[in-house]
C-alpha positions as YAML, in Angstrom:
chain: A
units: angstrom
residues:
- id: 1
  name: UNK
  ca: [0.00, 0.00, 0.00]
- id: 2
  name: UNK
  ca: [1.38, 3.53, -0.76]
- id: 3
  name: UNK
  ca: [1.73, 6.49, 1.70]
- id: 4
  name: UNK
  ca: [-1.18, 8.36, 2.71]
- id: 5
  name: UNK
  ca: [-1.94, 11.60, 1.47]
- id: 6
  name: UNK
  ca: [-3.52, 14.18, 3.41]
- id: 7
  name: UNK
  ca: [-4.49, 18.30, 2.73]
- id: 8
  name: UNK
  ca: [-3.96, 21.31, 4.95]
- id: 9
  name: UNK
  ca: [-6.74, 23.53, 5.00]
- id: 10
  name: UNK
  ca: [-6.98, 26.39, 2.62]
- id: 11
  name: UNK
  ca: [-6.95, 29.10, 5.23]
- id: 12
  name: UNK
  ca: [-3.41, 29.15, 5.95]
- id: 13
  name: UNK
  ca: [-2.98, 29.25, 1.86]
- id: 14
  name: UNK
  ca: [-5.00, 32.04, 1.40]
- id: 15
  name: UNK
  ca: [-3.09, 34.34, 4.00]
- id: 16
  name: UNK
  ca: [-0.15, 33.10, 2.84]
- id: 17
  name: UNK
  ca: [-0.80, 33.51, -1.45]
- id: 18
  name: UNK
  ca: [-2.05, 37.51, -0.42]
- id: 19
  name: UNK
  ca: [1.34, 38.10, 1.35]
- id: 20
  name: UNK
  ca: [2.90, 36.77, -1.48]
- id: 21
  name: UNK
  ca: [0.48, 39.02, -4.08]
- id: 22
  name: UNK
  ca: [1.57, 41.36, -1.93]
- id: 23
  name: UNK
  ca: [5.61, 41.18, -2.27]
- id: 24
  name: UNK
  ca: [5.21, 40.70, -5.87]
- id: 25
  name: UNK
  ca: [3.20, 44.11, -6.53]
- id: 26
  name: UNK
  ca: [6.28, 45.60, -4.41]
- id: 27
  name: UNK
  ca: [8.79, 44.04, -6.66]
- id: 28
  name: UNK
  ca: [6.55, 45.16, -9.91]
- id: 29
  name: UNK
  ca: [6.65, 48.45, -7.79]
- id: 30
  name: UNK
  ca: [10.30, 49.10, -7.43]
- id: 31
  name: UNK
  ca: [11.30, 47.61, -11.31]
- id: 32
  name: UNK
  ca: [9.06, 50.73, -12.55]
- id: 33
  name: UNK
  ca: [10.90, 52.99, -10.23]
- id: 34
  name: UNK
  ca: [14.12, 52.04, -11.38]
- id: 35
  name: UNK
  ca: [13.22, 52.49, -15.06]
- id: 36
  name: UNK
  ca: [11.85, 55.88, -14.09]
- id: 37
  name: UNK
  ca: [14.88, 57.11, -12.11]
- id: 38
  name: UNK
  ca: [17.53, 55.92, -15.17]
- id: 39
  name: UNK
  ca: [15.32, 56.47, -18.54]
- id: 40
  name: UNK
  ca: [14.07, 59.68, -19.29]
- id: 41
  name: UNK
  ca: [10.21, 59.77, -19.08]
- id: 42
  name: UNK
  ca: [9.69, 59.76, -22.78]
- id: 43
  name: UNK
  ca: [11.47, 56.17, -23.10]
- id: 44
  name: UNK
  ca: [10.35, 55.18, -19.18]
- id: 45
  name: UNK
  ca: [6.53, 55.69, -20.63]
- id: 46
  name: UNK
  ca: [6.68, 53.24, -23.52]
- id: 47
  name: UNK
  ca: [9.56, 50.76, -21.60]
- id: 48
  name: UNK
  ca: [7.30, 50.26, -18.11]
- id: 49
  name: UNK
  ca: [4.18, 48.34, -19.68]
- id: 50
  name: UNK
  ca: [6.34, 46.11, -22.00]
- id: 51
  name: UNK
  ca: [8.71, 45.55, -18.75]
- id: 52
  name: UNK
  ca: [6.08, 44.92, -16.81]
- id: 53
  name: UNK
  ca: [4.54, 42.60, -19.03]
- id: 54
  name: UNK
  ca: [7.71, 40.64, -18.97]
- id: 55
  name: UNK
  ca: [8.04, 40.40, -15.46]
- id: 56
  name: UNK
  ca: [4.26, 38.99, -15.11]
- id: 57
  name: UNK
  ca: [5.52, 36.17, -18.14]
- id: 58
  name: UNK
  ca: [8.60, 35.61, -16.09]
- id: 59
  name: UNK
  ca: [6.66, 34.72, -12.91]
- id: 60
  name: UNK
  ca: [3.98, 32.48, -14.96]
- id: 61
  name: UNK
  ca: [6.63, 30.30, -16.46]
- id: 62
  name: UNK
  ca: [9.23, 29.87, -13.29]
- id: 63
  name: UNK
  ca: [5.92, 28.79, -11.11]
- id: 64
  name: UNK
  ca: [4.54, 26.49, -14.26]
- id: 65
  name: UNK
  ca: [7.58, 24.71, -14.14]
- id: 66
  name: UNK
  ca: [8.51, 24.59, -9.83]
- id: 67
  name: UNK
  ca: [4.38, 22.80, -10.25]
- id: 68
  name: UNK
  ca: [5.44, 20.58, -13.22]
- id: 69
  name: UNK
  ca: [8.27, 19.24, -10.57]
- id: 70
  name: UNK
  ca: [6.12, 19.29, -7.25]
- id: 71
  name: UNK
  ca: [4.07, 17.03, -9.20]
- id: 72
  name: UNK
  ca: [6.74, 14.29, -10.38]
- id: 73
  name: UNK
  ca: [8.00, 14.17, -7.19]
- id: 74
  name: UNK
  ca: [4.71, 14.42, -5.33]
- id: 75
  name: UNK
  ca: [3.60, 10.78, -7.16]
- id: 76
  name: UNK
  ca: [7.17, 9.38, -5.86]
- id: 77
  name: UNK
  ca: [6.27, 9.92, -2.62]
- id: 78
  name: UNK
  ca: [2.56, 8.74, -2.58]
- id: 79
  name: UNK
  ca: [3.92, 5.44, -4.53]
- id: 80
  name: UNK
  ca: [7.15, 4.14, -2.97]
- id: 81
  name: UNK
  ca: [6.35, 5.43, 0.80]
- id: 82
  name: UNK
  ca: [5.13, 3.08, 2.92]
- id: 83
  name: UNK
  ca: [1.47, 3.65, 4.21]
- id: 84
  name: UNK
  ca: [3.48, 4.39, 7.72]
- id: 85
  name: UNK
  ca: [4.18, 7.57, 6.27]
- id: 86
  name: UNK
  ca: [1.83, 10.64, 5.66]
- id: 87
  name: UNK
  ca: [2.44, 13.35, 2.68]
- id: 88
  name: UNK
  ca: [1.40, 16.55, 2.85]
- id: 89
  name: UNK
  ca: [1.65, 18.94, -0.13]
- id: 90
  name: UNK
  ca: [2.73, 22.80, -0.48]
- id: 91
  name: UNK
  ca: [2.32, 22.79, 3.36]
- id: 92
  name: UNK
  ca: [2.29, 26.37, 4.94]
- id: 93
  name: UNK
  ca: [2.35, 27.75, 8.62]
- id: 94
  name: UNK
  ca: [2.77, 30.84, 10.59]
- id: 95
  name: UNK
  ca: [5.26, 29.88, 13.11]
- id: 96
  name: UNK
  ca: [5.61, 33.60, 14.64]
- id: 97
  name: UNK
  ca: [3.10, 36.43, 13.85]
- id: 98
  name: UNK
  ca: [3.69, 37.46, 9.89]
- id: 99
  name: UNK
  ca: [6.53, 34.68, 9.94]
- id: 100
  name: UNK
  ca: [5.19, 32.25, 6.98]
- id: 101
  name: UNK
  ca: [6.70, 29.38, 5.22]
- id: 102
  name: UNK
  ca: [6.00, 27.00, 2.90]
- id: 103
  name: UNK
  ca: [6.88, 23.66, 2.60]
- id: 104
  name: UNK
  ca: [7.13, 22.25, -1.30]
- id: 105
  name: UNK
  ca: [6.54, 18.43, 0.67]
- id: 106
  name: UNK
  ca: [6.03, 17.61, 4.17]
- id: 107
  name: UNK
  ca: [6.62, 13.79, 4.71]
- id: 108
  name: UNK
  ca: [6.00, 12.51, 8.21]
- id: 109
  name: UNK
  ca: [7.05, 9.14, 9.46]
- id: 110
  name: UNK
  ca: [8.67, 6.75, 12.10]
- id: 111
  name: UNK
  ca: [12.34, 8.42, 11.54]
- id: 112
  name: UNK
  ca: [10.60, 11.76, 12.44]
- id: 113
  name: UNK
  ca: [9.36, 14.81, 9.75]
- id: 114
  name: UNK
  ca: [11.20, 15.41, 6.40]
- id: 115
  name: UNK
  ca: [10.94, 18.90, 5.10]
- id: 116
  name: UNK
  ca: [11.25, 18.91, 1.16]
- id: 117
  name: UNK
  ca: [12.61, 22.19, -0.43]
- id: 118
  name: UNK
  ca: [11.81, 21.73, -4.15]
- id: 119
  name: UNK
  ca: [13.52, 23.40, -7.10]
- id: 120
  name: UNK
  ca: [12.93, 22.43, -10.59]
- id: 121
  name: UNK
  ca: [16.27, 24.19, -11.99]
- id: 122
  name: UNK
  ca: [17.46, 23.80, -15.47]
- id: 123
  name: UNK
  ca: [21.41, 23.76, -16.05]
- id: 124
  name: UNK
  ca: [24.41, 23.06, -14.39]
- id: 125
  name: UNK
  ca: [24.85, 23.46, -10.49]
- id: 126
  name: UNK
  ca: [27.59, 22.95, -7.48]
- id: 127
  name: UNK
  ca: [26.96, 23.28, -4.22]
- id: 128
  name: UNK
  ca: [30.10, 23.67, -1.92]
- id: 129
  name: UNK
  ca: [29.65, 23.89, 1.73]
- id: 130
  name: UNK
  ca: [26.27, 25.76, 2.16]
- id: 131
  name: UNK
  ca: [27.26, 28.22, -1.40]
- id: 132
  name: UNK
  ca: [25.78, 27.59, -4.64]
- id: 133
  name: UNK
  ca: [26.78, 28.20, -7.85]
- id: 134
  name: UNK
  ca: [25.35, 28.02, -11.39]
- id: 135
  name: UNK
  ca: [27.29, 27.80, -15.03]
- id: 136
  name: UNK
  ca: [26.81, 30.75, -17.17]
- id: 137
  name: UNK
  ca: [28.23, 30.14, -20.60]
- id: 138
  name: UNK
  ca: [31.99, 29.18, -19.57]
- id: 139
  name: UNK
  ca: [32.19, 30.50, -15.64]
- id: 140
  name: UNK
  ca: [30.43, 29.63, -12.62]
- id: 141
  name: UNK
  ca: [28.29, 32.04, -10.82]
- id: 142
  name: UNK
  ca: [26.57, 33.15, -7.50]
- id: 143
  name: UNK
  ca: [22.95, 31.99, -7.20]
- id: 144
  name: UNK
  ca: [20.54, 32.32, -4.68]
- id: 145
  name: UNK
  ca: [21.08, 29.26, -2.15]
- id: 146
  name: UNK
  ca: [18.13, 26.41, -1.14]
- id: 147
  name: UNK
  ca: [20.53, 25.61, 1.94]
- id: 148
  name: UNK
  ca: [19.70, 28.73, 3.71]
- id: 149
  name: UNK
  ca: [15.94, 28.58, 2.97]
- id: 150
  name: UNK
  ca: [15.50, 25.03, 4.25]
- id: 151
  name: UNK
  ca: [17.21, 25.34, 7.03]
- id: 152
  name: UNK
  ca: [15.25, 28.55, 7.78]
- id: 153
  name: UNK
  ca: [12.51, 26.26, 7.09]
- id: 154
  name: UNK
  ca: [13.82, 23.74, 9.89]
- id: 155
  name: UNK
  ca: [14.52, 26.14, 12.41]
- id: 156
  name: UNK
  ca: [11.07, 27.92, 12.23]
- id: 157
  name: UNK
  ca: [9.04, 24.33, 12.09]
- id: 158
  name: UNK
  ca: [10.67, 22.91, 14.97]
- id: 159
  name: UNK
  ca: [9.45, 26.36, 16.70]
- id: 160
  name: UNK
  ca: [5.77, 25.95, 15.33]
- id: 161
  name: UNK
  ca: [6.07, 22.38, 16.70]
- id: 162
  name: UNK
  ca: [6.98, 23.06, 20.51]
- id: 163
  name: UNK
  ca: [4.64, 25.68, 20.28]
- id: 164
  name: UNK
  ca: [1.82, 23.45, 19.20]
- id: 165
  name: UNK
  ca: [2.81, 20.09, 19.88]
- id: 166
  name: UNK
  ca: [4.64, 20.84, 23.06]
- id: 167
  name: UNK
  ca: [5.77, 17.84, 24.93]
- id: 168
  name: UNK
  ca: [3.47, 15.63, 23.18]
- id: 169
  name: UNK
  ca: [6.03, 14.63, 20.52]
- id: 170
  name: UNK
  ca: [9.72, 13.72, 22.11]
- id: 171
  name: UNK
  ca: [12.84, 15.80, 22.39]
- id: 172
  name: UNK
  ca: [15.54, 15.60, 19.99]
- id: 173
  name: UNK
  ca: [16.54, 16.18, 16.56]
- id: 174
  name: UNK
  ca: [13.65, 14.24, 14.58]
- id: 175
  name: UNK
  ca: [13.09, 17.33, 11.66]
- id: 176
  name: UNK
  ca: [14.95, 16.97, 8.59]
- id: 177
  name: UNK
  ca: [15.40, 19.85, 6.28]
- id: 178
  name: UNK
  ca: [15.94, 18.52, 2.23]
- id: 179
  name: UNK
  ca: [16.52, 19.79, -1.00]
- id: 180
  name: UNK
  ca: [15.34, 18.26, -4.27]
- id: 181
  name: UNK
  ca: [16.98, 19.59, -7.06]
- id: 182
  name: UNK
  ca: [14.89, 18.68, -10.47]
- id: 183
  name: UNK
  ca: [15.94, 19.15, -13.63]
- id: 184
  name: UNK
  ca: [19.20, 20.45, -12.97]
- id: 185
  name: UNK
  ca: [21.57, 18.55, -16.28]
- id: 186
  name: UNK
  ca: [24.99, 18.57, -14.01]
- id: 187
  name: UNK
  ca: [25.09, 18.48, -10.03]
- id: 188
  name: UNK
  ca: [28.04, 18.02, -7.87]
- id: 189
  name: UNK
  ca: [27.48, 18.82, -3.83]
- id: 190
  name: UNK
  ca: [30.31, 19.28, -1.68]
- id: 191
  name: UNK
  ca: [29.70, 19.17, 2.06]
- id: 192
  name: UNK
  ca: [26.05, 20.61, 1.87]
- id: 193
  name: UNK
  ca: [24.94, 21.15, 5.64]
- id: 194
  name: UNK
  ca: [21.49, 19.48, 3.85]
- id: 195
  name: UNK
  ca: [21.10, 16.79, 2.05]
- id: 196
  name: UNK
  ca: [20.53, 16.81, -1.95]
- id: 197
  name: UNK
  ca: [19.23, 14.59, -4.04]
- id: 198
  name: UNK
  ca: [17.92, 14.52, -7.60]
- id: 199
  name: UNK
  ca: [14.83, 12.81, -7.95]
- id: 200
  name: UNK
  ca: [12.13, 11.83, -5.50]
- id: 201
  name: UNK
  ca: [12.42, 8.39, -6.70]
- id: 202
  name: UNK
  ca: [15.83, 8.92, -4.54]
- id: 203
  name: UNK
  ca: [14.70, 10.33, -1.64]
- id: 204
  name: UNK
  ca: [11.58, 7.88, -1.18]
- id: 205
  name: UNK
  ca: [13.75, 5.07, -1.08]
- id: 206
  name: UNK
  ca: [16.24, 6.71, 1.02]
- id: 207
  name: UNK
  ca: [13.29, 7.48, 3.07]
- id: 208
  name: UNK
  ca: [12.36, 4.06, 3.35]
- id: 209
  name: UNK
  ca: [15.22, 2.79, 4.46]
- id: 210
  name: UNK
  ca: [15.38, 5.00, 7.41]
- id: 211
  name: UNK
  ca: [12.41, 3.63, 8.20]
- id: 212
  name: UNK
  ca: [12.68, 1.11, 10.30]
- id: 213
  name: UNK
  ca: [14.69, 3.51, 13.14]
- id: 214
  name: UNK
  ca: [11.39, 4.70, 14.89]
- id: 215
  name: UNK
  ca: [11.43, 8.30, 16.81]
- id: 216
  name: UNK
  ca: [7.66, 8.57, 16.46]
- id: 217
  name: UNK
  ca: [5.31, 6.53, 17.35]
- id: 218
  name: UNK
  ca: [1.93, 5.91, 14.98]
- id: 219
  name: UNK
  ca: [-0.11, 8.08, 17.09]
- id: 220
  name: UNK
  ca: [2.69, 10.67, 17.46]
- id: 221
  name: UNK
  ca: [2.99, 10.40, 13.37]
- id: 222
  name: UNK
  ca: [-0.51, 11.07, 13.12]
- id: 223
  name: UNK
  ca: [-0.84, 13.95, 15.81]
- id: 224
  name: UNK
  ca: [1.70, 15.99, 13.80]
- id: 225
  name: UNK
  ca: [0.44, 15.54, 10.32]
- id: 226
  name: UNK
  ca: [-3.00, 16.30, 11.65]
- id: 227
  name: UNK
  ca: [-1.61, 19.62, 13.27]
- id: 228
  name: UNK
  ca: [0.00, 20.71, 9.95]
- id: 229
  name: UNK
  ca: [-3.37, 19.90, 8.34]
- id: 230
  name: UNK
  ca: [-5.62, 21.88, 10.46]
- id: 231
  name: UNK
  ca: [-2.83, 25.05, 11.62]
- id: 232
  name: UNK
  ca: [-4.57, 28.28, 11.36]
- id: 233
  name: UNK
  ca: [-2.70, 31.85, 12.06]
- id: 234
  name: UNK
  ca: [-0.25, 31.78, 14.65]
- id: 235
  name: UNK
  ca: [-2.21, 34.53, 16.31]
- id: 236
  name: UNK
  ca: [-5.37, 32.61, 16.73]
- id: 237
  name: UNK
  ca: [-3.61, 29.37, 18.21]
- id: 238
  name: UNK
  ca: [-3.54, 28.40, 21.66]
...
């Protein structure tokens, strides 16, 4: 039998989609500014709406593709994860007031709660220590690091948990932050602080081995995948 599959409620999505509508319409904001403070207004009114437009475009096709991904590795998880194991999708909580994240997979399971950081990159990558870089024509170059925004990810769901959970789950270190790097035609990793791998197929059956070394209990697996599924605003919890 495959893993069970469960879905948050779509409060915490809503807040967390109009803080996002929100940055976005600052970002939009600050492109036009720029174009106004370096063009004179004669070019800056006929370069803003075809900028604009282009930034919109941009968006759409980055977020088609991160889906296309979340998907592929989505049904590796339902399939080759033992029904010991719950997955929740595109997961996301308010661990302090106006303090969201969102979690591309959260699988929970005897060895404790894997946090999946997706990215459905396309080109050549290395990752040494916790800095990433990305080949541009013949030279590698700084891009913006998964490391630092999964562990941000760990640190702030092990604070929703005590919050929430309390002492109803045990102590230790039982979260596991992840990246999943789709896509990507060359990968080399070199002392990552988190683990990468390339496909879900990989991680499921890593996953799965780690199985059998039990931190939480069934109850205790289902008490936390339930939380995730019904958080609400960290201001409205008890």
């Amino acid at each position: 039998m495959p893993a069970r599959v469960i879905h948050q409620s779509d409060r915490m999505r809503q807040l967390f989609r109009e803080r996002i509508r929100q940055k976005v319409e600052r970002e939009k904001e600050r492109m036009k500014q720029q174009i106004d403070e370096d063009a004179p207004w004669w070019i800056s009114w006929a370069v803003k709406p075809l900028a604009a437009y282009t930034f919109d475009r941009e968006r759409a096709r980055d977020a088609a593709v991160g889906r296309a991904g979340e998907r592929r590795a989505s049904l590796s998880f339902w399939l080759l994860l033992p029904p010991s194991w719950v997955v929740i999708h595109d997961a996301v909580l308010e661990p302090e007031p106006e303090e969201f994240i969102q979690i591309d997979h959260l699988l929970v399971g005897p060895p404790g709660v894997c946090l999946v950081e997706t990215k459905s990159w396309e080109g050549a990558f290395l990752c040494r220590g916790d800095r990433w870089l990305r080949k541009d024509g013949g030279r590698w170059v700084p891009c913006k690091s998964p490391t630092a925004q999964s562990l941000r990810h760990a640190r702030l769901f092990r604070r929703w948990v005590a919050t929430t959970l309390g002492d109803r789950v045990p102590a230790g270190e039982w979260v596991h932050p992840v990246i999943l790097l789709n896509g990507a035609s060359w990968l080399r990793v070199e002392g990552s602080s988190v683990p990468v791998f390339e496909s879900g197929t990989a991680l499921a059956w890593h996953l799965r081995r780690q199985t059998r070394d039990a931190i939480l209990t069934p109850a205790q697996v289902n008490m936390v995948a339930e939380a995730v599924a019904n958080a609400g605003p960290c201001d409205r919890r008890a």
